[in-house]
C-alpha positions as a printed Julia matrix, in Angstrom:
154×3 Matrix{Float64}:
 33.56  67.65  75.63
 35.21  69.7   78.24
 38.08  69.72  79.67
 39.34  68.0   82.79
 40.85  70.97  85.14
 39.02  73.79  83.27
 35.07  74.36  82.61
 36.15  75.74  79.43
 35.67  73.49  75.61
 38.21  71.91  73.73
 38.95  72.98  70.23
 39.37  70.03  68.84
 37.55  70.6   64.95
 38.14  68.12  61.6
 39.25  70.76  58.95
 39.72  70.06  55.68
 43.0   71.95  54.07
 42.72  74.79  52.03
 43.2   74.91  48.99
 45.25  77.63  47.14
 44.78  78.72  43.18
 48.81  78.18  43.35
 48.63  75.01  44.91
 49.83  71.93  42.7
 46.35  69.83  41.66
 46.95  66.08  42.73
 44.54  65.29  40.04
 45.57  64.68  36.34
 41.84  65.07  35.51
 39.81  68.4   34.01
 36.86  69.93  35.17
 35.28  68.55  32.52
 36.25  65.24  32.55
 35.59  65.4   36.51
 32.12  66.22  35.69
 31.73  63.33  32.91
 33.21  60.56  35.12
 30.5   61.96  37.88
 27.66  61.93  35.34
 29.11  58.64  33.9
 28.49  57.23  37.36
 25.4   58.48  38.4
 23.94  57.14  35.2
 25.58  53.28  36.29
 22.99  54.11  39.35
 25.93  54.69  41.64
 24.52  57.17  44.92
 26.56  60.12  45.94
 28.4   58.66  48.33
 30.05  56.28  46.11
 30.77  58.68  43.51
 32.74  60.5   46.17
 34.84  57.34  47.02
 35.71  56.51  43.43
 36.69  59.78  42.69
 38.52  59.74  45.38
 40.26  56.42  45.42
 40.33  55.67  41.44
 41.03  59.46  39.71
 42.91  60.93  43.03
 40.39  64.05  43.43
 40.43  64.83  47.35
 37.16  67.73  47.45
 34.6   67.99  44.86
 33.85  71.37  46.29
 37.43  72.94  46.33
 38.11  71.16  42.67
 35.01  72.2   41.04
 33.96  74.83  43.15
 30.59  73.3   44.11
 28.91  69.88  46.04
 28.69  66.33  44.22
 24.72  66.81  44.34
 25.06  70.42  42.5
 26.46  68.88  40.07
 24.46  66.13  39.48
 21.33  67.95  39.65
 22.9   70.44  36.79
 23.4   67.23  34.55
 20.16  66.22  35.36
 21.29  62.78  36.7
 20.36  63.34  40.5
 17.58  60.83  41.94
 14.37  62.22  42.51
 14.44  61.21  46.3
 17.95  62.5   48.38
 20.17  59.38  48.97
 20.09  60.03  52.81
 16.0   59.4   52.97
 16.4   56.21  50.23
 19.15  54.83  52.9
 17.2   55.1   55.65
 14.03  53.73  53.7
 16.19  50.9   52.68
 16.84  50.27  56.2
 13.17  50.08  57.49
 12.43  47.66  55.23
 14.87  45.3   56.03
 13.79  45.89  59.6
 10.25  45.17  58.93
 11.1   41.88  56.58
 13.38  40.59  59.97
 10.86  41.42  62.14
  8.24  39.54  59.7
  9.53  36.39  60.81
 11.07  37.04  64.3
  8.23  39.21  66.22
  9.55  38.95  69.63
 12.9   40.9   68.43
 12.58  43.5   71.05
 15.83  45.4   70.26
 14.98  45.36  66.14
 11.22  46.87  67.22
 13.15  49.83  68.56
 15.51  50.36  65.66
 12.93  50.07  63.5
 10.42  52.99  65.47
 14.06  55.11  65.62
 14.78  55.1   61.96
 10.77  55.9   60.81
 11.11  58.22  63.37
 13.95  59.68  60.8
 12.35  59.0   57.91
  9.65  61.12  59.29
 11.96  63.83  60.21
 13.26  63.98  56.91
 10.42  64.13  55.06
  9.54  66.88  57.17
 12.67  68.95  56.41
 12.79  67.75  52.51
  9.3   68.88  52.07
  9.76  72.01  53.43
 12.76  72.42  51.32
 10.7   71.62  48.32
 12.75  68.36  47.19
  9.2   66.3   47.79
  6.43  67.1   46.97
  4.38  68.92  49.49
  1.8   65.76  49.98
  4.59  63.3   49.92
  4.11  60.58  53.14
  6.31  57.55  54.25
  4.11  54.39  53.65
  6.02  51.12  54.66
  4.38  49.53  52.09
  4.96  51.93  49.31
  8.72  52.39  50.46
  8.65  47.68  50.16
  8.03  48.75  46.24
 10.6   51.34  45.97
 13.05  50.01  47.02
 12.37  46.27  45.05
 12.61  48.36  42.13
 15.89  50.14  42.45
């Protein structure tokens, strides 16, 4: 956003601290056992995301990435515990199909009929960029009804 007697930008930016090799750890934990609590978790069927928070709540470890020196998903892809479909497109997919079982029973919900075109239009997007990044398969498609089963299994 700009500024309100200049043209110029603000420089207002969320940093994250750096770390030092010096620096006091807050955590009591190892490497190792960081990496077995993440692995632990992942195989409870906890995403990402909530690995993060536990971590960060329960076992006081602020960055993965500064800690361990790479992401939460590295990680669990090394261990072999990563889902075959990124948590971002299985949230959104979740999503849709709550939208479509609402809109099952209400079909005059105008405002839900949007939401629901805006996330597919995501999902689409997505699956765009994930193929392309080769973590789908190259033939992979969104199919509402095919997402319905996914999801009722997980």
């Amino acid at each position: 956003m700009a500024r309100m007697h200049t043209k110029r930008r603000g420089k207002a930016k969320s940093r994250k601290p750096v770390l030092s090799a010096d620096a006091p750890r807050v955590t009591q934990l190892s490497n190792e056992e960081i990496e077995n609590q993440i692995v632990s978790m992942a195989k409870q069927g906890m995403p990402p995301s909530t690995i993060g928070y536990r971590l960060k709540d329960e076992h006081k470890v602020m960055y993965i990435k500064q800690v361990l020196g790479k992401r939460l998903g590295k990680v669990m892809a090394e261990k072999g515990v990563a889902g075959e479909m990124p948590p971002d497109l299985m949230d959104l997919m979740k999503k849709a199909v709550n939208l479509r079982s609402h809109l099952a029973h209400n079909k005059h919900d105008k405002s839900n009929t949007m939401g629901l075109q805006r996330v597919e239009a995501k999902i689409w997007r997505l699956t765009k960029y994930y193929s392309r990044r080769g973590k789908l398969p190259a033939g992979w498609r969104y199919d509402p009804e095919q997402a319905a089963l996914l999801i009722k299994g997980k």
